[in-house]
LUMVOMAR-336461 format. One record per atom (N, C-alpha, C): residue number from 1; x negated, y negated, z negated. Coordinates in steps of 0.001 Angstrom, whole numbers, plus 500000, padded with zeros to 6 digits. Atoms other than C-alpha are relative to their C-alpha. Layout:
# residues N
<rec NUM,<X,Y,Z>>
...
END
This chain:
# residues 212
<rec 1,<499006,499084,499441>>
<rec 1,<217696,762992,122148>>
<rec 1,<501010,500388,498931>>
<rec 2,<499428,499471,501229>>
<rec 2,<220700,763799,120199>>
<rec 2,<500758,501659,500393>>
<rec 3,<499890,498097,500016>>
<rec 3,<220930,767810,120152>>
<rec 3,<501426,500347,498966>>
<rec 4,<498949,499200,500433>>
<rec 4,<224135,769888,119511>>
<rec 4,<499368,501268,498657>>
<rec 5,<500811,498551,500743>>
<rec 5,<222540,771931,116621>>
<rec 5,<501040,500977,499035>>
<rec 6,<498811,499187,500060>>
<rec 6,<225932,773361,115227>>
<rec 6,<501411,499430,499928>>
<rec 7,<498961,500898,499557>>
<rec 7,<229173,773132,115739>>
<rec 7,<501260,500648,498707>>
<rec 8,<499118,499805,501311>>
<rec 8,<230612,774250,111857>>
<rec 8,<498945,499873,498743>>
<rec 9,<501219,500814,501427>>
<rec 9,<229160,773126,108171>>
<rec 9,<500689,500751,499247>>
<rec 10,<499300,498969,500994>>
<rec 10,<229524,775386,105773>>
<rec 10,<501429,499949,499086>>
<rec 11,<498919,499742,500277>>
<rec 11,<232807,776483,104138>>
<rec 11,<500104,499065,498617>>
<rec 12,<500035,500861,501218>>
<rec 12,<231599,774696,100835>>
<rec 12,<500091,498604,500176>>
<rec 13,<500720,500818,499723>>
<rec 13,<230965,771638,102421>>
<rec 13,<502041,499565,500736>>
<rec 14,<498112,500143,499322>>
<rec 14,<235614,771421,103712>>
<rec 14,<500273,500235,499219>>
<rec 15,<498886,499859,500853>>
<rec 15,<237977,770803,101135>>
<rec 15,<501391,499626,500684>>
<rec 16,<498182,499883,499683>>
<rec 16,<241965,770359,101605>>
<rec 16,<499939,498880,501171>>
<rec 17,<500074,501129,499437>>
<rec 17,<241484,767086,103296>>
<rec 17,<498751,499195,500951>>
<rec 18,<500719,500036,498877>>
<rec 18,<238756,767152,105454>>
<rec 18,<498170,500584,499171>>
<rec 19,<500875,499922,500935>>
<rec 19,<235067,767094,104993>>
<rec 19,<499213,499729,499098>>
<rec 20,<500531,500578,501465>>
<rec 20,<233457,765971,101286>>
<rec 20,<498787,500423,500474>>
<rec 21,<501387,499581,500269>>
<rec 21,<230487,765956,099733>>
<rec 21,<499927,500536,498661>>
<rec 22,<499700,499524,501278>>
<rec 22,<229770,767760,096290>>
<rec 22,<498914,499368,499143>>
<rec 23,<501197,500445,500313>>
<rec 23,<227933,766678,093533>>
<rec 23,<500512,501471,498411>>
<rec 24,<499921,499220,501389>>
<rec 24,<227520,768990,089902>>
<rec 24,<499880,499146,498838>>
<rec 25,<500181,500991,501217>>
<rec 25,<228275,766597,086743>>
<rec 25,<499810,500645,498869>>
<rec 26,<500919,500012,500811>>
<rec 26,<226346,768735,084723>>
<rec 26,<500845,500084,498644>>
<rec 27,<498764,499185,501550>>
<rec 27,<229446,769720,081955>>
<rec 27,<499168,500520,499174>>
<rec 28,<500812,499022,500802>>
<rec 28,<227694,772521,080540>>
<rec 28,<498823,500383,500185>>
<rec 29,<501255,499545,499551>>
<rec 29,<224725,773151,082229>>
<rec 29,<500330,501342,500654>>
<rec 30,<499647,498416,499276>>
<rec 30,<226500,776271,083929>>
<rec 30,<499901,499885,501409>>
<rec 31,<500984,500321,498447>>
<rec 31,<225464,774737,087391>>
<rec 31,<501034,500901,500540>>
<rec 32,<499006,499049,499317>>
<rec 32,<228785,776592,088470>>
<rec 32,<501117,499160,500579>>
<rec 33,<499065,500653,499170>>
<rec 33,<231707,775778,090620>>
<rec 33,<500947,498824,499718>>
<rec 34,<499162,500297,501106>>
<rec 34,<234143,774626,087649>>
<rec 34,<499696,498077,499814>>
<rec 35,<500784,501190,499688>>
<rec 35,<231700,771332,087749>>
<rec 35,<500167,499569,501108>>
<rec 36,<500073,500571,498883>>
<rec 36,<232170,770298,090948>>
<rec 36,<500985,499070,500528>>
<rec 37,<499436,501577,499801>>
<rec 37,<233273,766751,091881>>
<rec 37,<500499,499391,501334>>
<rec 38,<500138,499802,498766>>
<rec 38,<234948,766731,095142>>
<rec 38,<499955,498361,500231>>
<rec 39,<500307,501150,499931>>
<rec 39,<233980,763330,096949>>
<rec 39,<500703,499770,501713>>
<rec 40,<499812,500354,498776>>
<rec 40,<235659,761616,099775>>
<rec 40,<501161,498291,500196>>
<rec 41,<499637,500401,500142>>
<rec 41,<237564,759129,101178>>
<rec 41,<499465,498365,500428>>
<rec 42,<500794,500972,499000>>
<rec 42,<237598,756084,103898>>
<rec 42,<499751,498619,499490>>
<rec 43,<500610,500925,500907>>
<rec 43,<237272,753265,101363>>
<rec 43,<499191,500151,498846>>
<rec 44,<501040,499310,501511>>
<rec 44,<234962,755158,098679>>
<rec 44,<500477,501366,499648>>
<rec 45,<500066,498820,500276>>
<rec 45,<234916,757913,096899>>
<rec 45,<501338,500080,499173>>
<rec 46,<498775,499238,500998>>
<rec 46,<238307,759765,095097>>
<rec 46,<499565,501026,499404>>
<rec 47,<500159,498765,500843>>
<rec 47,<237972,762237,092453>>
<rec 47,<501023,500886,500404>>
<rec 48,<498594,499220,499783>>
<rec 48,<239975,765131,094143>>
<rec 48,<500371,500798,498864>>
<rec 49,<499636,498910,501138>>
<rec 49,<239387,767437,091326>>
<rec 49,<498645,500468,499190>>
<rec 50,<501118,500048,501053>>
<rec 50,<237434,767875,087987>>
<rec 50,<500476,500884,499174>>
<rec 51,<499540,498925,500822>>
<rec 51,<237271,770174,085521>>
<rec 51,<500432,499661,499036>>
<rec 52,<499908,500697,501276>>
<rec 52,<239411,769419,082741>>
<rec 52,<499297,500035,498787>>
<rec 53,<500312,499347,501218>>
<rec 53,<237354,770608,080314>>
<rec 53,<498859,499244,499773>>
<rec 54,<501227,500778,500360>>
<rec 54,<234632,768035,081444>>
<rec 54,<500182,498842,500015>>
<rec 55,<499921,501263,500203>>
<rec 55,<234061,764742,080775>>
<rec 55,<499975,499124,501454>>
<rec 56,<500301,501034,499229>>
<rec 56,<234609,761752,083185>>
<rec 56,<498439,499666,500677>>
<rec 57,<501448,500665,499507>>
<rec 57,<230802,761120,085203>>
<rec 57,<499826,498593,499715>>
<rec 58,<500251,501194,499934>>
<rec 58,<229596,757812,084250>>
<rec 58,<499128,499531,501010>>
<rec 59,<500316,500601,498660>>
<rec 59,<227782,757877,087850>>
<rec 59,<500167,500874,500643>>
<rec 60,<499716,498994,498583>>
<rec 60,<228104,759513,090999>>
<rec 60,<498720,500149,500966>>
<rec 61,<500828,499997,498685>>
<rec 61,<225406,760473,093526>>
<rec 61,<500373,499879,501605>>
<rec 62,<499633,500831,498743>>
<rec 62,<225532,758591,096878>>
<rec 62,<500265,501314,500928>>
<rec 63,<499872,498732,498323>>
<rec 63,<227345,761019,099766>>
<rec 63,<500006,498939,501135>>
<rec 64,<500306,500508,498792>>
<rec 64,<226042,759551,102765>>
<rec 64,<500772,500516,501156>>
<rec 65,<498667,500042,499194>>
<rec 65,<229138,758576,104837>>
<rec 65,<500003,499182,500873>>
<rec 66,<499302,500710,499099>>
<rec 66,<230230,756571,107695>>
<rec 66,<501511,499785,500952>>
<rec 67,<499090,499681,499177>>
<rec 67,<233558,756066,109139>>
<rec 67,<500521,498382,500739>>
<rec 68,<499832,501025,499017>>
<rec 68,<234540,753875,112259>>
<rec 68,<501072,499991,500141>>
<rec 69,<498570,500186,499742>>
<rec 69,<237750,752699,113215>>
<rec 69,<500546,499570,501508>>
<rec 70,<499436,500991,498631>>
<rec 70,<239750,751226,116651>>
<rec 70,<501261,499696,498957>>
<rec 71,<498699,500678,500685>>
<rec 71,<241934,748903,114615>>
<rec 71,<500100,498663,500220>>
<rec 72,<499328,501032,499058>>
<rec 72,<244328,746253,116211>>
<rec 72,<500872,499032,498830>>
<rec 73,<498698,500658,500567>>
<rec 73,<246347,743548,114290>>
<rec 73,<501759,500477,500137>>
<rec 74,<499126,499213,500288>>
<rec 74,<249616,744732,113652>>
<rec 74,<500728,499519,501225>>
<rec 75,<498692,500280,498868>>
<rec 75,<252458,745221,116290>>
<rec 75,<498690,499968,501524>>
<rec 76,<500632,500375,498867>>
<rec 76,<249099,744945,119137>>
<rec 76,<499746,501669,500473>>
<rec 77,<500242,498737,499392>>
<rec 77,<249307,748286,121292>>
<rec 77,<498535,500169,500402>>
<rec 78,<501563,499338,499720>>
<rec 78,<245560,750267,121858>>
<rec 78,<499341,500004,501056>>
<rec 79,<500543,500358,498059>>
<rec 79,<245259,749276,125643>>
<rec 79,<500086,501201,500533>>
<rec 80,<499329,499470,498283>>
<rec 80,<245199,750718,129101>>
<rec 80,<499106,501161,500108>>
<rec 81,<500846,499071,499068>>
<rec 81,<244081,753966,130344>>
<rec 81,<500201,500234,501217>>
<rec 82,<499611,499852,498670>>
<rec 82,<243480,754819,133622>>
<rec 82,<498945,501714,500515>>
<rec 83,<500801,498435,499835>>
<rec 83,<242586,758516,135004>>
<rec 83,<498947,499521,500855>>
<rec 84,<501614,500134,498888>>
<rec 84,<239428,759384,137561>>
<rec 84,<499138,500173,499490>>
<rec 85,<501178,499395,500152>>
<rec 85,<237136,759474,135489>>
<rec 85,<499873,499667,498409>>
<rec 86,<499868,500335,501309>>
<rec 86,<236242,759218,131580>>
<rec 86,<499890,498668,499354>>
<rec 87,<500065,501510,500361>>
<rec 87,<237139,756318,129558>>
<rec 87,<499513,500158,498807>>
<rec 88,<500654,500070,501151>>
<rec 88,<235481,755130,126482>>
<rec 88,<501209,499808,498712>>
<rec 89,<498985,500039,500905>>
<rec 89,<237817,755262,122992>>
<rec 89,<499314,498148,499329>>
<rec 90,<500324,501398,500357>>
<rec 90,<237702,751641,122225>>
<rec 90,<499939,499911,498408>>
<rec 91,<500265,500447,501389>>
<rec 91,<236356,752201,118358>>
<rec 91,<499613,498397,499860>>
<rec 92,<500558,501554,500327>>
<rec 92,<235628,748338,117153>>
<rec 92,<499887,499817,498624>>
<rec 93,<500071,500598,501684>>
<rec 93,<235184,748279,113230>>
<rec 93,<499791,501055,499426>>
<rec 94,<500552,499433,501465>>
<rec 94,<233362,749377,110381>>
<rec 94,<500783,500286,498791>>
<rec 95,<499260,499991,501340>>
<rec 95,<235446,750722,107985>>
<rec 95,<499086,500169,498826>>
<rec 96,<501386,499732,500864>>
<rec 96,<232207,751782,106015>>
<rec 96,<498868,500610,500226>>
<rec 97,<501144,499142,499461>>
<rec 97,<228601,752672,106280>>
<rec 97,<499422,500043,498545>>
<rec 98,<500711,499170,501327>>
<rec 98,<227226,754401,103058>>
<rec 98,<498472,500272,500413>>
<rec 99,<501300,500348,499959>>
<rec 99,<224255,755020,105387>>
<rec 99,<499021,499470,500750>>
<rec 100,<501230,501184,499955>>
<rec 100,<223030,752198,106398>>
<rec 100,<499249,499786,501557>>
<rec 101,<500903,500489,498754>>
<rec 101,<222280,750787,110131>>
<rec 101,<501047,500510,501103>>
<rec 102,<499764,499666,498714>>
<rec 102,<225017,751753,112426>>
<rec 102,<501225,499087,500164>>
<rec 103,<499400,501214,499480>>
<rec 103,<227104,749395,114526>>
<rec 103,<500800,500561,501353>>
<rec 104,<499277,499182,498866>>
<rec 104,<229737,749645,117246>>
<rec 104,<500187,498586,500726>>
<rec 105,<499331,500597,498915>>
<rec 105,<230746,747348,120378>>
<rec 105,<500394,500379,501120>>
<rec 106,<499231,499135,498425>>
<rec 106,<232953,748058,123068>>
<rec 106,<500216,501346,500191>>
<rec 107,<499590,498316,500032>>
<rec 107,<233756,751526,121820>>
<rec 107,<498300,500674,500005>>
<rec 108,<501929,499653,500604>>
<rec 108,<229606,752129,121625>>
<rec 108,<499814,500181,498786>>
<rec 109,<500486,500092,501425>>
<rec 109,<228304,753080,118812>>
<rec 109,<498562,500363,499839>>
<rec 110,<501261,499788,499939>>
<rec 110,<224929,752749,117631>>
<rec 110,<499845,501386,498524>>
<rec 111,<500345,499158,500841>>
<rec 111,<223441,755614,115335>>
<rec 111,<498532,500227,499544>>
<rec 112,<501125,499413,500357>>
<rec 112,<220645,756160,113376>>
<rec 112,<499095,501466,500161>>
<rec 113,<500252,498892,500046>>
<rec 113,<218230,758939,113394>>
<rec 113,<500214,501074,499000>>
<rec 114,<499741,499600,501515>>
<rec 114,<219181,761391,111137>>
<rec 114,<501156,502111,500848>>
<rec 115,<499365,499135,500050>>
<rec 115,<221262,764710,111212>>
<rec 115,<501723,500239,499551>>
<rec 116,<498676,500684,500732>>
<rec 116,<225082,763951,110868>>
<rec 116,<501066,501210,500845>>
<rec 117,<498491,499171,499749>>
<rec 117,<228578,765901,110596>>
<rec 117,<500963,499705,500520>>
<rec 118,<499266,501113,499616>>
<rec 118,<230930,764143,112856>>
<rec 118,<501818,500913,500083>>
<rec 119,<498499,499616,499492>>
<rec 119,<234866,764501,112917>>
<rec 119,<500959,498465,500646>>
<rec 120,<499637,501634,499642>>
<rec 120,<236874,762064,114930>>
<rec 120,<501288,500492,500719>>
<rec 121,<498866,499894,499245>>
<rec 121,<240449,761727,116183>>
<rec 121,<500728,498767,500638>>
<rec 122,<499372,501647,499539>>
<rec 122,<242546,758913,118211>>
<rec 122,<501203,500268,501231>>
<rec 123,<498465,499420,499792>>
<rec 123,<245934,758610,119433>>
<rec 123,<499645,499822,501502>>
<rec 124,<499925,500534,498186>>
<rec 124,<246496,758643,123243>>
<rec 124,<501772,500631,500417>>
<rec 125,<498828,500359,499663>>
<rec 125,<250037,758212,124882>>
<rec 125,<500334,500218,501636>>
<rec 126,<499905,499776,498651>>
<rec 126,<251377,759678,128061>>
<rec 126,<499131,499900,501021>>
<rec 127,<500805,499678,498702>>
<rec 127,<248444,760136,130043>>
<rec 127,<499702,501433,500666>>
<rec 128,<500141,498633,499537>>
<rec 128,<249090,763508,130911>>
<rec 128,<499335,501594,499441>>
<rec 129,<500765,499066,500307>>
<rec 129,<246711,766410,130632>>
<rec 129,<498538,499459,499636>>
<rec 130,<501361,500209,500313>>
<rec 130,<243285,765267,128781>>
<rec 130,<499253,500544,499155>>
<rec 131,<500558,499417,500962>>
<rec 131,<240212,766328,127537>>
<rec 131,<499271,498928,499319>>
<rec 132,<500855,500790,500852>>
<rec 132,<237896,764741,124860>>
<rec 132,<498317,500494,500244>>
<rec 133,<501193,499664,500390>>
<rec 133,<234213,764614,124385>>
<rec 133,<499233,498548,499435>>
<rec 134,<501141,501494,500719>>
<rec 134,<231247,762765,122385>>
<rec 134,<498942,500007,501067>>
<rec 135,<501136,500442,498548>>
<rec 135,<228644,761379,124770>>
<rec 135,<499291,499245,499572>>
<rec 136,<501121,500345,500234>>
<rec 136,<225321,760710,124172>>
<rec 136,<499685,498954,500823>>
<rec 137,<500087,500926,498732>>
<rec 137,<224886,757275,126508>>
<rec 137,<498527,499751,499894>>
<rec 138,<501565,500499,500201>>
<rec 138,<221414,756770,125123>>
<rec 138,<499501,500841,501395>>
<rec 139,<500743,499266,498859>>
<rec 139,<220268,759603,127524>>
<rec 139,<501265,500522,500745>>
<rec 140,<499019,499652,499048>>
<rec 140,<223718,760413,129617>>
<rec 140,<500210,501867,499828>>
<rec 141,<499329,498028,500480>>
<rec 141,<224569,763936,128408>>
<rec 141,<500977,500463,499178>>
<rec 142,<498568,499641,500710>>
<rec 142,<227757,765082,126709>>
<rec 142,<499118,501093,498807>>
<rec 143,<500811,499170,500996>>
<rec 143,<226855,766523,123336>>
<rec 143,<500929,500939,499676>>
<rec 144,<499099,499112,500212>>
<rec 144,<229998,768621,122743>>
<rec 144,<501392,499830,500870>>
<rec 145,<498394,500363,499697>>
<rec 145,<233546,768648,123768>>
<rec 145,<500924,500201,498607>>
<rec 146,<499016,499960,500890>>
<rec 146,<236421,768349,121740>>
<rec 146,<501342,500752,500652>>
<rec 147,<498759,499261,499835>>
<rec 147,<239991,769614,121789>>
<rec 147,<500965,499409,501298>>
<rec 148,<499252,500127,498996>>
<rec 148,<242006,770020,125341>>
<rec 148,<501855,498665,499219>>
<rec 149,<498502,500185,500148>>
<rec 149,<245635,768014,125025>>
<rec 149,<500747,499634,500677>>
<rec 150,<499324,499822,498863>>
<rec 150,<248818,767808,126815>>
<rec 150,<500989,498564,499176>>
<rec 151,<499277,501183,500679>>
<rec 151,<250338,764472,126361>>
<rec 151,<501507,499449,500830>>
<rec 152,<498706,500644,499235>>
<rec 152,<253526,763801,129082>>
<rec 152,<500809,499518,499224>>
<rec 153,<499146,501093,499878>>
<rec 153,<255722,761392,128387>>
<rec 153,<499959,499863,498259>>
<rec 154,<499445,500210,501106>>
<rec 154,<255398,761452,124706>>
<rec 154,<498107,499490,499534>>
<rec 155,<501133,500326,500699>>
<rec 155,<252108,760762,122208>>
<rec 155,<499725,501309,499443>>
<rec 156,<500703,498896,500676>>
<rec 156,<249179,763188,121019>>
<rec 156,<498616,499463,499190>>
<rec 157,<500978,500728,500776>>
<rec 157,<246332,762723,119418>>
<rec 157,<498193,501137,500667>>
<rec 158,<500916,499660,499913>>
<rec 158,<242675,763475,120723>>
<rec 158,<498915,500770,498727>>
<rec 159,<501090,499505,501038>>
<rec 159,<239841,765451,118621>>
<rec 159,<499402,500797,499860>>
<rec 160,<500695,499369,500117>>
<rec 160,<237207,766504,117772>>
<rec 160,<498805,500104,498785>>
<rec 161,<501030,500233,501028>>
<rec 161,<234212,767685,115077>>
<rec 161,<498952,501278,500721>>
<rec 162,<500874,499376,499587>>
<rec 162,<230728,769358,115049>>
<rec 162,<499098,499455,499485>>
<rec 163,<501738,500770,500032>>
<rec 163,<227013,768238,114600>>
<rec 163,<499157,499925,500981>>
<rec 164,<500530,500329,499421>>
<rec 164,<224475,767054,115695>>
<rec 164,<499299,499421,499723>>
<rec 165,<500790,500408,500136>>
<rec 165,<221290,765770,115750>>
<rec 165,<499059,498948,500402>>
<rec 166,<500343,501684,498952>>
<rec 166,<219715,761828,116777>>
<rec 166,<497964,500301,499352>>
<rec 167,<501709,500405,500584>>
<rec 167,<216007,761609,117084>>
<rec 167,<499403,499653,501124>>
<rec 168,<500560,500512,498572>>
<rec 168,<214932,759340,119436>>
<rec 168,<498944,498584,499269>>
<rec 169,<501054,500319,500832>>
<rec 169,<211663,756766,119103>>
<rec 169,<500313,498979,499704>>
<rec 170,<499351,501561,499835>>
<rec 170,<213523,753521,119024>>
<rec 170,<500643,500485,498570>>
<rec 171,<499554,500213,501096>>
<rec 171,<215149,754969,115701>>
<rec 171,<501964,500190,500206>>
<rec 172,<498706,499829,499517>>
<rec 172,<218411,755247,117192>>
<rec 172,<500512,500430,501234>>
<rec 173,<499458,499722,499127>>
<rec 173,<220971,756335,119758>>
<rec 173,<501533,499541,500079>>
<rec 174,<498065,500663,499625>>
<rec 174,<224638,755007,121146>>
<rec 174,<500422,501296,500758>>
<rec 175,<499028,498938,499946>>
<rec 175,<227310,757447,121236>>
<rec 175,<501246,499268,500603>>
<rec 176,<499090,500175,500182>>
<rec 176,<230648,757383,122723>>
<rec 176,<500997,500577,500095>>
<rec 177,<499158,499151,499367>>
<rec 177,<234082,759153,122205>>
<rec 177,<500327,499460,501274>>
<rec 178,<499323,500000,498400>>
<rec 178,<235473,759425,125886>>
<rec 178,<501243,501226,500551>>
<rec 179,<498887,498559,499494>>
<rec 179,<238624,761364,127433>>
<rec 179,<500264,499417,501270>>
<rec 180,<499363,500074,498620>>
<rec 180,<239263,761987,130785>>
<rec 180,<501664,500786,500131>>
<rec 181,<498448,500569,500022>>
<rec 181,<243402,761538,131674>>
<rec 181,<500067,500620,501252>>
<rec 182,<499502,499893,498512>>
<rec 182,<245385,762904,134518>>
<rec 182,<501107,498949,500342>>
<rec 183,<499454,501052,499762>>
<rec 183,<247316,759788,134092>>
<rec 183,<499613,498612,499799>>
<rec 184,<499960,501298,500647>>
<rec 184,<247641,756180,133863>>
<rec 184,<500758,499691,498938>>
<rec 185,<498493,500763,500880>>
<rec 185,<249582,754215,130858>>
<rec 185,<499253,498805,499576>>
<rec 186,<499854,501624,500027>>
<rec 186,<249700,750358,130824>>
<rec 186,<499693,499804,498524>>
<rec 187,<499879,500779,500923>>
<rec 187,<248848,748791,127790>>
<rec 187,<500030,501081,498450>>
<rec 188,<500139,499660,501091>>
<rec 188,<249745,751522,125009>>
<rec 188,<499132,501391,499783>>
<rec 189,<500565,498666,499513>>
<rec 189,<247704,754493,126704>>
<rec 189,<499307,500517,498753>>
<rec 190,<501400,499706,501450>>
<rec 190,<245038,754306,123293>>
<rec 190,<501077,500237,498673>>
<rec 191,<499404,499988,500721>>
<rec 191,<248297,754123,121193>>
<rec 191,<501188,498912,500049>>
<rec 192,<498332,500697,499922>>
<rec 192,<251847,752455,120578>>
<rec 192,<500103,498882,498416>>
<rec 193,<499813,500627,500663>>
<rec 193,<252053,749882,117865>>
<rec 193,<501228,500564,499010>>
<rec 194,<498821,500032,501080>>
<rec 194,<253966,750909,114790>>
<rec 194,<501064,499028,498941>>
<rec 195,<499177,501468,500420>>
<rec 195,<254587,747335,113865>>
<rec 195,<500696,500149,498388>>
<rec 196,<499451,499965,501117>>
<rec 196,<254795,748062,109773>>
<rec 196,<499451,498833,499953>>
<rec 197,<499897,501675,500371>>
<rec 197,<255218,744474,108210>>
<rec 197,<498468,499603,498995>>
<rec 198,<501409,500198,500995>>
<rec 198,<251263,743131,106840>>
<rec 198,<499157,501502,500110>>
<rec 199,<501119,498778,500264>>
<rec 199,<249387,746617,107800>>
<rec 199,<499821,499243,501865>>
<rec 200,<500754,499804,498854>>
<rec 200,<246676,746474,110853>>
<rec 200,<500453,501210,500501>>
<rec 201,<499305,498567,499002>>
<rec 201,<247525,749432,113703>>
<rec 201,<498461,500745,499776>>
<rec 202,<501750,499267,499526>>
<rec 202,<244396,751964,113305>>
<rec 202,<499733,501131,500885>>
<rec 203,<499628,499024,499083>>
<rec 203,<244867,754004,116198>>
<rec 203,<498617,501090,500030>>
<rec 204,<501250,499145,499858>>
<rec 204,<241386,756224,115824>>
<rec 204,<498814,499576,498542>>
<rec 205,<501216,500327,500866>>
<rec 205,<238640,756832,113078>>
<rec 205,<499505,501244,500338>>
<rec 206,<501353,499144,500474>>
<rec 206,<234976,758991,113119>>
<rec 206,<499764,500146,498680>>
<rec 207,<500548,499901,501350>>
<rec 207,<234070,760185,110402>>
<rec 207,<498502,500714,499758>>
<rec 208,<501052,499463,500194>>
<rec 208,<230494,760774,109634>>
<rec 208,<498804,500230,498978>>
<rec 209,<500394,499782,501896>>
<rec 209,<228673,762506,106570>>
<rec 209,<498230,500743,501011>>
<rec 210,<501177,499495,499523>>
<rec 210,<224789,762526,107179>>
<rec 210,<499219,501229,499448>>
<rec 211,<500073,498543,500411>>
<rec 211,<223668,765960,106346>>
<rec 211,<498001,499846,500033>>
<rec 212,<501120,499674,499964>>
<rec 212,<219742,765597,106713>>
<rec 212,<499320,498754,500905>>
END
């Protein structure tokens, strides 16, 4: 079952740019703030900020991350929505798994058992008035909702964060974002192609930092 067990992670735990992980590199042994190594970042880790006063880490301790993507070859619009009833956010690619065992097809995503921090956003394009939510498909129950949005005739962007908890006996569970639309839109409904010259379109990423 994957259980809603809160829906904010402590204040230490959000820096400027979303949410990190911390580690203490142990400067002085003052086990204080001044030390602290902020960690993030959807191809590895960035040093946001160190104390000048301490030395470079010659290692880092693993922050157990995952983030998924819906990303299209360049210039290829995000496909079709259609209202009535909720559609699935067509995630398809691994941008990275730090921990280890989770997989996506057809906007599915598989998940390990474990205790994880999820934030996730993805563009959507004139379909009207929609809402978001994550959906537990393993057992058919909506584990949260996400943020209402009002999209007519122009582009918005879906989203949502929270936690939550997978513990089922198989070792896993499939998740999927979903938004229900009070409209249709042909072809760019998931997003509009920005068509920059040699970049992929990434119309949506999850981001997920396993907490326990």
């Amino acid at each position: 079952m994957v259980a809603d067990i809160e829906r904010s992670i402590p204040s230490a735990s959000v820096g400027a740019y979303g949410p990190v992980g911390y580690v203490d590199i142990q400067a002085d042994d003052a086990n204080d703030d001044s030390d602290l190594v902020e960690l993030m970042g959807r191809n590895g880790f960035v040093l946001d900020s160190v104390d000048p006063a301490s030395p470079i880490p010659t290692s880092i301790v693993d922050v157990q991350t995952a983030v998924i993507e819906h990303r299209l070859p360049q210039n290829v619009d995000g496909g079709t929505i259609t209202n009535g009833a909720y559609r699935t956010a067509p995630y398809n690619t691994i941008a990275h798994d730090f921990i280890g065992g989770f997989a996506v097809a057809g906007g599915t995503i598989t998940i390990p058992n474990g205790s994880y921090y999820c934030n996730w956003s993805h563009i959507v394009r004139s379909i009207g008035n929609c809402v978001c939510r994550i959906f537990d498909v393993t057992n058919g129950v909506e584990i949260f909702r996400g943020q209402n949005e009002q999209t007519v005739g122009n582009q918005g962007t879906i989203k949502g964060w929270g936690s939550f908890t997978v513990n089922e006996g198989v070792g896993s569970a499939d998740i999927e974002i979903q938004v229900l639309s009070s409209s249709n839109q042909t072809n760019n409904g998931w997003g509009n192609g920005a068509n920059r010259p040699g970049e992929d379109e990434v119309y949506g990423q999850i981001f997920f930092q396993k907490v326990a």
